[in-house]
N, C-alpha and C positions, 0 to 999 in steps of 0.2 A: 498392723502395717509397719515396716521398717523404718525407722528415721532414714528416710532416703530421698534427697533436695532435688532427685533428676526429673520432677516433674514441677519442678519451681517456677512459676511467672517470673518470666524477661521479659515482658513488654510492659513498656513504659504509659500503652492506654489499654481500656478494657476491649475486652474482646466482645463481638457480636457472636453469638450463637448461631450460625445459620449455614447453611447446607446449601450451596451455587454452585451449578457448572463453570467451571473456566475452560476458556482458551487460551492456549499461550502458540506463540512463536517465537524463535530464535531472533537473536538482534543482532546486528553486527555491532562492533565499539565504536568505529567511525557516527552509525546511524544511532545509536544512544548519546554520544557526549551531543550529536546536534539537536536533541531532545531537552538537555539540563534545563529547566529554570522556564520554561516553558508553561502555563497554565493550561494550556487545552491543547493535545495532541493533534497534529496536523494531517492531512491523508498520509499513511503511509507510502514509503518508497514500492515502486512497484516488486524491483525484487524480494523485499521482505512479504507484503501480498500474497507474493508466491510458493512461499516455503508453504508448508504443511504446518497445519493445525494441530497441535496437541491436545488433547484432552484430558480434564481430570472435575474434582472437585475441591473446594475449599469447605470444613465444617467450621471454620469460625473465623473474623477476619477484623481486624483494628487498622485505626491509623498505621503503627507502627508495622504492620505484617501480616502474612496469613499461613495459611498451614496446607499445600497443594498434596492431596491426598487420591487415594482411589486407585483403578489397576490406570497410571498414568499412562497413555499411551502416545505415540511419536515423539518420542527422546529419540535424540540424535545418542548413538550408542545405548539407549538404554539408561540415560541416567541426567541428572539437574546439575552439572558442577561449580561447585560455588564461584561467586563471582559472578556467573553469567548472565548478559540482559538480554529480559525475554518483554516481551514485549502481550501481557494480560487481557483477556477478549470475555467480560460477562454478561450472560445470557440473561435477564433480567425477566423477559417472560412479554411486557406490556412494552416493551422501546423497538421500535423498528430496525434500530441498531444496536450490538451490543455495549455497555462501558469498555472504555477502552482504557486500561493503565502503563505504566511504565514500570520494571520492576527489577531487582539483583536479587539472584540467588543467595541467602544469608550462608545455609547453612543445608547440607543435602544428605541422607541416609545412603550409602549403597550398598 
């Protein structure tokens, strides 16, 4: 194998191993900065509600991040650009409702 650092650990906690559907939607900036510093996400605004659900997966997730993976589907154009707050929906299996998190796009393949 090459001395090649492009699969070096950046994250600052360990990653969990594990394989979750996510759902994400779009956020507007107004509707994230009212989010900051917040411990438990409030019902969302109804127009965010109403955008479309994207769907993908995550194979491994820490404090610090996660890795949204799989054929993602509803991107607005087709793509994650960095910077953007999406607003994270996971399917747990045994909760009546999904986890719901807050999140920025760190870093996007296109």
């Amino acid at each position: 194998m090459a001395d090649d650092d492009s699969f070096r650990e950046l994250r600052k906690t360990e990653r969990v191993p594990v394989k979750l559907e996510v759902g994400f939607r779009a956020l507007a900036e107004a509707d994230a900065e009212a989010l900051i510093g917040i411990e438990t996400l409030p019902q969302l605004p109804t127009d965010v509600l109403a955008r479309p659900v994207g769907k993908g997966h995550t194979e491994n997730l820490s404090q610090g991040g996660m890795s949204l993976t799989g054929p993602l589907q509803g991107l607005e154009n087709g793509t994650l650009p960095k910077g953007r707050k999406r607003v994270l929906e996971f399917d747990l299996g045994d909760m009546a409702v999904p986890v719901q998190a807050l999140a920025v796009v760190a870093w996007s393949i296109e």
